[in-house]
C-alpha positions in Angstrom: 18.2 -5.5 -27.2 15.0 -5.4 -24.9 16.6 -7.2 -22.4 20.2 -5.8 -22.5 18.5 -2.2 -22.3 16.2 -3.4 -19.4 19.0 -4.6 -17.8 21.2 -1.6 -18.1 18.6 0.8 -16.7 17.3 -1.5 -14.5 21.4 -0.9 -12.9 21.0 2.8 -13.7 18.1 3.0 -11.1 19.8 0.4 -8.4 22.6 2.5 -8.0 20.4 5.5 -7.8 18.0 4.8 -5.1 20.9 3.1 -3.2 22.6 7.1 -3.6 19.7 8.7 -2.7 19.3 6.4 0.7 22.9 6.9 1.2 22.8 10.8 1.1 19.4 10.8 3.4 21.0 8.9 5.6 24.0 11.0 6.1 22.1 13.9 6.7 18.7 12.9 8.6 20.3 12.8 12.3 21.5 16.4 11.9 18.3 17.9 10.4 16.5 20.1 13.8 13.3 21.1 11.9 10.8 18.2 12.4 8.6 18.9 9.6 11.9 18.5 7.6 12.8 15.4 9.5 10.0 14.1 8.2 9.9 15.0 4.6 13.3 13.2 4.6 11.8 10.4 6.0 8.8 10.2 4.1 11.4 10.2 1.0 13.9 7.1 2.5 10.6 5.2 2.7 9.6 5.9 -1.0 13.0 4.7 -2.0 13.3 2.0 0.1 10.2 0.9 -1.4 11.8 1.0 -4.8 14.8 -0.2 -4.1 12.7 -3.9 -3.3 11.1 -3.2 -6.7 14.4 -2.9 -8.4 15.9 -5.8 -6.5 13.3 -8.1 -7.4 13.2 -7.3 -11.1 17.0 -7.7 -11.0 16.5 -11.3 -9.6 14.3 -12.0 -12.3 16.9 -11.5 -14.5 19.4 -12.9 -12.3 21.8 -10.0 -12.2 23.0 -8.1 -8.9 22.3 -4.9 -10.0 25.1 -2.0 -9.5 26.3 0.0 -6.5 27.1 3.8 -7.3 30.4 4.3 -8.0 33.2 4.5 -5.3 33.9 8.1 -6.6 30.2 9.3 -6.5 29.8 8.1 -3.3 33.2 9.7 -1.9 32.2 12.9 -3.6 29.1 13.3 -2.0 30.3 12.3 1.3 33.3 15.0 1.1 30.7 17.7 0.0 28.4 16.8 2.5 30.7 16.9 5.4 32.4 20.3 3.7 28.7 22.2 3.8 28.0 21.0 7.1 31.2 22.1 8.8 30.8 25.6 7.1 28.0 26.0 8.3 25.4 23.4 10.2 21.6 24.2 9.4 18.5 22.9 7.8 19.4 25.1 4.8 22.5 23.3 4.1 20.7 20.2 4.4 17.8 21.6 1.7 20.6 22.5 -0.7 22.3 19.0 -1.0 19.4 17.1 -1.4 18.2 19.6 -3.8 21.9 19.2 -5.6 21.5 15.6 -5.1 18.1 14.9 -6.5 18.6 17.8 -9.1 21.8 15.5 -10.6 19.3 12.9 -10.2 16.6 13.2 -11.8 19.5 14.7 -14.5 20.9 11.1 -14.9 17.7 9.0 -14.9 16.9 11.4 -17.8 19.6 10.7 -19.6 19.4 7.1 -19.3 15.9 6.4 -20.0 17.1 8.3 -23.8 20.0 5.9 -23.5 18.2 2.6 -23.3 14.5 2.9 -24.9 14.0 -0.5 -25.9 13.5 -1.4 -21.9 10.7 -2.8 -20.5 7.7 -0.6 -19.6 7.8 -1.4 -16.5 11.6 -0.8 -15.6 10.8 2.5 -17.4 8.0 3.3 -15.0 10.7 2.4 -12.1 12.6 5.0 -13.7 9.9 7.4 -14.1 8.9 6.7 -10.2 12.4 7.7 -8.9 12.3 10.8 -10.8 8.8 11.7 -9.2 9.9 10.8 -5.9 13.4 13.2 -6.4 11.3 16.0 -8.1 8.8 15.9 -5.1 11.7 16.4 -2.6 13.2 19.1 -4.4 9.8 20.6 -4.7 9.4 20.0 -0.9 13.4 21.3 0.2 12.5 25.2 -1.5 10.7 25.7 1.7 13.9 25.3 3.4 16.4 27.1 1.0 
């Protein structure tokens, strides 16, 4: 059970950080402010960082992890070039990748409560991509 459930989150988190790079690199060439530029930055490098964390754990346990699902990733992308056409700005940008980390941080939740017989330290993966998504909503209000 320890394993299976450290396994399953240890997916969970692999296909979120992948997301979260995904949508920050959709949206980081079009961003003008460069304090924002930054923060957005600052964030690709936090995940980056854990998506090497997550991909070495998986290896441990010889698994390949899990990509986010064709349809999340098509829904984002069709969202993201919607907003942007309507209307081109840092404040778009602010409100997607406050959406983005707000549904999350939503799903880590969830999945932490799903499989609590994981490994502490696949846990505190878990918890670390939920800090790293809260901080960037917490940093995008400025630009709401």
């Amino acid at each position: 059970m320890v394993e299976d459930d450290t396994i399953k989150l240890l997916r969970e988190c692999d296909a979120g950080v992948k997301m979260g790079l995904s949508s920050i690199n959709e949206v980081v060439g079009d961003v003008e402010s460069e304090m924002l530029s930054n923060i957005l930055k600052k964030s690709r490098e936090k995940h980056e960082k854990l998506d090497s964390d997550v991909t070495e754990i998986l290896h441990e346990y010889h698994d390949e992890g899990r990509e986010p699902t064709p349809m999340a990733k098509g829904m984002s992308w069709m969202k993201t070039n919607m907003k942007m056409a309507m209307e081109h700005s840092d404040a778009t940008i602010a409100d997607l990748m406050t959406d983005g980390c707000n549904m999350g941080i939503k799903s880590l939740r969830r999945y932490l409560n799903q499989y609590p017989a994981a490994e502490r330290r696949v846990k505190g993966i878990a918890e670390e991509l939920i800090s790293v998504e809260q901080d960037m909503v917490d940093e995008m209000k400025a630009y709401l």
